[in-house]
C-alpha positions as CSV (number, residue, x, y, z in Angstrom):
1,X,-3.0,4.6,0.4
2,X,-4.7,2.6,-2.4
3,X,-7.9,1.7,-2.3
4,X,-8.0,0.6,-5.6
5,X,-11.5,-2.1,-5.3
6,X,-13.8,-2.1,-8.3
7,X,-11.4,0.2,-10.3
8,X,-11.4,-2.1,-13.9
9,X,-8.3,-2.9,-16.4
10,X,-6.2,0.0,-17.6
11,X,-7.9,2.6,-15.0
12,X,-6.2,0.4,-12.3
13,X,-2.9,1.2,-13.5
14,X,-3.5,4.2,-13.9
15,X,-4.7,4.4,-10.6
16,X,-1.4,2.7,-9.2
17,X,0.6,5.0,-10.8
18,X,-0.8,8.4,-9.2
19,X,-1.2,7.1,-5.8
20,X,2.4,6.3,-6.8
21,X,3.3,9.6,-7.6
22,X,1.2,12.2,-5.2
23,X,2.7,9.9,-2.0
24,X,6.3,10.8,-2.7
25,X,7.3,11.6,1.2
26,X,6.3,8.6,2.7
27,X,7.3,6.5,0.2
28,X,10.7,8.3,0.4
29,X,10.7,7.5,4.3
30,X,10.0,3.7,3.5
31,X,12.6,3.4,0.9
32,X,15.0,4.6,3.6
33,X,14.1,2.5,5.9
34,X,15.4,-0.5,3.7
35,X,18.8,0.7,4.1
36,X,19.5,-0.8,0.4
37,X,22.9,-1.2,-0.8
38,X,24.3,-2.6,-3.7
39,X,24.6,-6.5,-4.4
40,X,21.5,-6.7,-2.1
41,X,18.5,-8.5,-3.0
42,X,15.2,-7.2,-2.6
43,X,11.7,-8.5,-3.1
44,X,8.7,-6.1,-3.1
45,X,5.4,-8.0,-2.1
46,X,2.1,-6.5,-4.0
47,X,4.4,-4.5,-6.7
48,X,1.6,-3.8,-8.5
49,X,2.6,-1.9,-12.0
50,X,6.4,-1.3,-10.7
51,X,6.1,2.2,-9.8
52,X,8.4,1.9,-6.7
53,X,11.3,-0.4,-8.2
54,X,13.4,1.9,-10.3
55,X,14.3,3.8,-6.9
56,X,14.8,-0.2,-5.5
57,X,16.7,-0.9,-8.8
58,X,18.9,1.9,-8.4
59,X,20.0,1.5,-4.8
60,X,21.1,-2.2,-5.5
61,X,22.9,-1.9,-8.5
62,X,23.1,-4.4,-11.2
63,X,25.0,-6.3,-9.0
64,X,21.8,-7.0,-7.0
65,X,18.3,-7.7,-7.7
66,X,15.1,-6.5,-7.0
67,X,11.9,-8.9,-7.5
68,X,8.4,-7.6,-7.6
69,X,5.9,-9.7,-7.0
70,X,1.5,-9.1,-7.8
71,X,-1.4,-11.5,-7.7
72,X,-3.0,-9.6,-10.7
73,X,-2.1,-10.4,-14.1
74,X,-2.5,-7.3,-15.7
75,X,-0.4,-5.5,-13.1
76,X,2.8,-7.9,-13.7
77,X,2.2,-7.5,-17.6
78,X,2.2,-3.8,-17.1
79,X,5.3,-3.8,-15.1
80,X,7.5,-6.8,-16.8
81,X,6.8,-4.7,-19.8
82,X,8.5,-1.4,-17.8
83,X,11.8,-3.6,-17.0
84,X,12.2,-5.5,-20.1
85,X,15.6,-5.2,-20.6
86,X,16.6,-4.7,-16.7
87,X,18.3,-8.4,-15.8
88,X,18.6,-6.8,-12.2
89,X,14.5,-7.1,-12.0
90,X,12.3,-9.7,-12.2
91,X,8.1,-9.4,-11.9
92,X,6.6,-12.1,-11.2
93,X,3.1,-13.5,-10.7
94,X,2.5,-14.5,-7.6
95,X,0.0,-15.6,-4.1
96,X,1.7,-13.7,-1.0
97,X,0.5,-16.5,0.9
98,X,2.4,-19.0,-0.6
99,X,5.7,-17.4,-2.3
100,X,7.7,-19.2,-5.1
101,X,10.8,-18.9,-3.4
102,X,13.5,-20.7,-1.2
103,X,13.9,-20.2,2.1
104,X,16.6,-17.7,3.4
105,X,16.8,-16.0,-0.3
106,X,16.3,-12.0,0.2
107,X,18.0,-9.6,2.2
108,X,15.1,-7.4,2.4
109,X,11.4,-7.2,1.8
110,X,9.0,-4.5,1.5
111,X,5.2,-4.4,1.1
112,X,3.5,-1.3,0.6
113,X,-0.2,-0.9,0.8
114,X,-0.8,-4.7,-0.1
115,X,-1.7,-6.3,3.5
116,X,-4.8,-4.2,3.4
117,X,-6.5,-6.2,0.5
118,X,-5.1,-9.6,1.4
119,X,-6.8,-12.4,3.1
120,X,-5.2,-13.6,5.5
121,X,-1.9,-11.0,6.8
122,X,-0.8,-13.5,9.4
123,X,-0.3,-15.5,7.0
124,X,1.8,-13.5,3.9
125,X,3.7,-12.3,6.9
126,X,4.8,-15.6,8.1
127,X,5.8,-16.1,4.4
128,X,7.7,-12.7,4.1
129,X,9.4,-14.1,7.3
130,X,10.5,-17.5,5.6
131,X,11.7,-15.9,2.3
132,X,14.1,-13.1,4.0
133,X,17.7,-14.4,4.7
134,X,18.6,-14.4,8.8
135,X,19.1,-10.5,10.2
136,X,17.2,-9.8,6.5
137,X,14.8,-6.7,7.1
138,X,10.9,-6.2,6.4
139,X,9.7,-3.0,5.7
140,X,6.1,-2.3,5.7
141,X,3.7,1.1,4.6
142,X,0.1,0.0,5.7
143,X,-2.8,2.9,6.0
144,X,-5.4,3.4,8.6
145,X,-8.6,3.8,7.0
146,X,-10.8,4.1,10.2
147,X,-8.3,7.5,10.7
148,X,-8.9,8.9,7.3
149,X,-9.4,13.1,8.4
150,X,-11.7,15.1,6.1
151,X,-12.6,18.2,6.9
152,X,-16.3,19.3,6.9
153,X,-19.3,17.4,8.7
154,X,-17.6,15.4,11.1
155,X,-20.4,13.2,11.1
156,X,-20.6,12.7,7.5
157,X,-16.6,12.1,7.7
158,X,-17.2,9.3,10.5
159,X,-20.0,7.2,7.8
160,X,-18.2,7.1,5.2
161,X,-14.9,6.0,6.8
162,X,-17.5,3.4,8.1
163,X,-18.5,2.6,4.8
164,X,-14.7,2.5,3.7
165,X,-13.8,-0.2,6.6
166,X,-17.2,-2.4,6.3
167,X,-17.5,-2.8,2.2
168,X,-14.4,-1.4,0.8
169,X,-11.2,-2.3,1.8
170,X,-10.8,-6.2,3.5
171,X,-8.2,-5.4,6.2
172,X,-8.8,-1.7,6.7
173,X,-7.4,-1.3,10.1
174,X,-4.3,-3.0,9.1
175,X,-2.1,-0.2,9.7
176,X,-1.9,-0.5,13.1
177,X,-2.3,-4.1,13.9
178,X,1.2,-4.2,12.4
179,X,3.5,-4.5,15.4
180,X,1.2,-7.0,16.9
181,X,1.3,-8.9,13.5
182,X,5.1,-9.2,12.6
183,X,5.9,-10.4,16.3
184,X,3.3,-13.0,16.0
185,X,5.2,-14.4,12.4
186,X,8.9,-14.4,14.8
187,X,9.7,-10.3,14.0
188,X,12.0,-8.0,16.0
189,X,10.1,-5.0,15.3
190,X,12.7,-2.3,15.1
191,X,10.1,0.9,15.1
192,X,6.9,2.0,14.1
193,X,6.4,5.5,12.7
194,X,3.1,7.1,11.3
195,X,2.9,9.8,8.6
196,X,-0.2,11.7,7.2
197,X,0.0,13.0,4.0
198,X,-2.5,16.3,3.7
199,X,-4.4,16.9,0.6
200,X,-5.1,20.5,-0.2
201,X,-6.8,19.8,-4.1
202,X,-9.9,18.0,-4.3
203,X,-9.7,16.9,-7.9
204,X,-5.9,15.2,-6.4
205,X,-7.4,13.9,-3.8
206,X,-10.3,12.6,-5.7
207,X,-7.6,10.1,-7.5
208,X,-7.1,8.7,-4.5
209,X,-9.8,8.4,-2.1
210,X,-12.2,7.8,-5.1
211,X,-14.8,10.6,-2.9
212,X,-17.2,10.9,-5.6
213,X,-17.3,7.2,-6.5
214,X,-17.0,5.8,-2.9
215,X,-19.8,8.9,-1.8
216,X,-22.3,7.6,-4.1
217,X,-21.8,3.6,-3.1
218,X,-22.1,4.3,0.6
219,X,-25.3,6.2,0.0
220,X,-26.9,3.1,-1.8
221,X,-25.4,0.9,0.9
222,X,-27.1,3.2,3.2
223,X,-24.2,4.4,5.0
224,X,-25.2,8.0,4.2
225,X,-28.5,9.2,3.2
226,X,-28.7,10.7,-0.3
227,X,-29.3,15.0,0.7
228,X,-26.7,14.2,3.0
229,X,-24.1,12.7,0.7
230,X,-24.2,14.9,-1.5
231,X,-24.6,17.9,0.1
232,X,-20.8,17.0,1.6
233,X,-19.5,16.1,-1.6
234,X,-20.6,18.9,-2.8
235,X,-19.0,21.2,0.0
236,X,-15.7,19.3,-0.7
237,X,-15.5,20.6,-3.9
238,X,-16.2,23.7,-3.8
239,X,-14.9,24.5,-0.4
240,X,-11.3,25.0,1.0
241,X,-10.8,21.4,0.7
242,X,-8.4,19.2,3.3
243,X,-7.8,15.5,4.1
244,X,-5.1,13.3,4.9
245,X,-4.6,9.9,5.5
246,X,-2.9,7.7,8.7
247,X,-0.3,6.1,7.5
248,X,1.9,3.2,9.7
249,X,5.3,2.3,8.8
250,X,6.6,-0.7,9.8
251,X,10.6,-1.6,10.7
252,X,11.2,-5.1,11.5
253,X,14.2,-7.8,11.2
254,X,13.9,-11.5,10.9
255,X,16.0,-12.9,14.3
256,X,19.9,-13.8,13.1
């Protein structure tokens, strides 16, 4: 579910972390999905500080290994740092469109919340396809932001999803232009399942959808007028606060 644009340095880690840890069920379903054993090789596309390897790590043993892999610097500083030490895991810095990797050389691949913010998800799909082995399997967890649910002023809800799709996030439909996606790059999609996580605490949920930061940028985009704006942020505190998220996940095998 991150939408982590314009969040600077250390606060994106940060950031990456508590998404991380407050979307614990569907991360659990996608890590299931990988059906990891050990001596398998894993390589986790848009790692971003390593939250989600040690479960990878763990599942695969030291007898396999699990690379992470982030176009940001700071974010494969932050999480080499985490698995200095761990010979089973490597983090490396790397394009998703063009991977530094043989062909054939994992037995699974995962991507979770990355596809949204890349440019071009044809593209780092067709990749993902190269570097998985034959029969190797692609997991993907992609949100839906044009489905985001907030309760309150349904009108209000509607703009700044608009504001979320048009300035925010690149690829913000993503989620379910999956299917359509990994048959395109040579896929056997296997299943597609959707999950919404609710959020019951503003102040949570606040860590995650950025309200109060994104509220006040689509107001002086002119998504929202200002009385308006902030009269529903204002109910979203102090009101008995849901939202929840659409979130696809993605099952698919490269042909044998």
């Amino acid at each position: 579910m991150a939408n982590a644009r314009g969040v600077p340095g250390t606060d994106k880690v940060a950031y990456m972390d508590n998404v991380a840890a407050v979307a614990g069920d569907y991360k659990r379903q996608l890590l299931d999905l990988l059906n990891l054993e050990p001596g398998l090789s894993v390589l986790d596309l848009g790692c971003g500080p390593g939250a989600d390897i040690p479960a990878m790590a763990e599942a695969v043993t030291t007898s396999g290994r699990v690379v992470g892999v982030d176009i940001e610097p700071r974010m494969v500083e932050v999480a080499s740092a985490r698995f200095r030490g761990r010979p089973e895991v490597e983090v490396l810095l790397s394009d998703g469109h063009a991977l530094p990797f043989e062909d054939a050389t994992f037995d699974r691949a995962r991507t979770d919340r990355a596809l949204q913010h890349v440019a071009d998800p044809a593209a780092v799909l067709a990749e993902l396809l190269r570097v998985l082995k034959p029969g190797g399997l692609l997991r993907v967890g992609e949100p839906d932001w044009d489905a985001t649910v907030v309760d309150g002023d349904l009108e209000t809800n509607r703009a700044f999803n608009r504001f979320i799709c048009a300035d925010i996030v690149r690829n913000a439909t993503i989620g379910r232009r999956l299917p359509r996606l990994a048959r395109a790059a040579g896929f056997e999609v296997e299943s597609v399942h959707t999950t919404a996580p609710v959020f019951r605490d503003f102040t949570e949920a606040d860590k995650v959808f950025l309200f109060s930061r994104n509220t006040e940028r689509a107001i002086r985009a002119g998504f929202l007028e200002r009385p308006e704006g902030e009269r529903w942020l204002a109910e979203l505190r102090a009101g008995d606060f849901l939202a929840t998220p659409l979130v696809f996940l993605l099952a698919a095998r490269k042909p044998s």
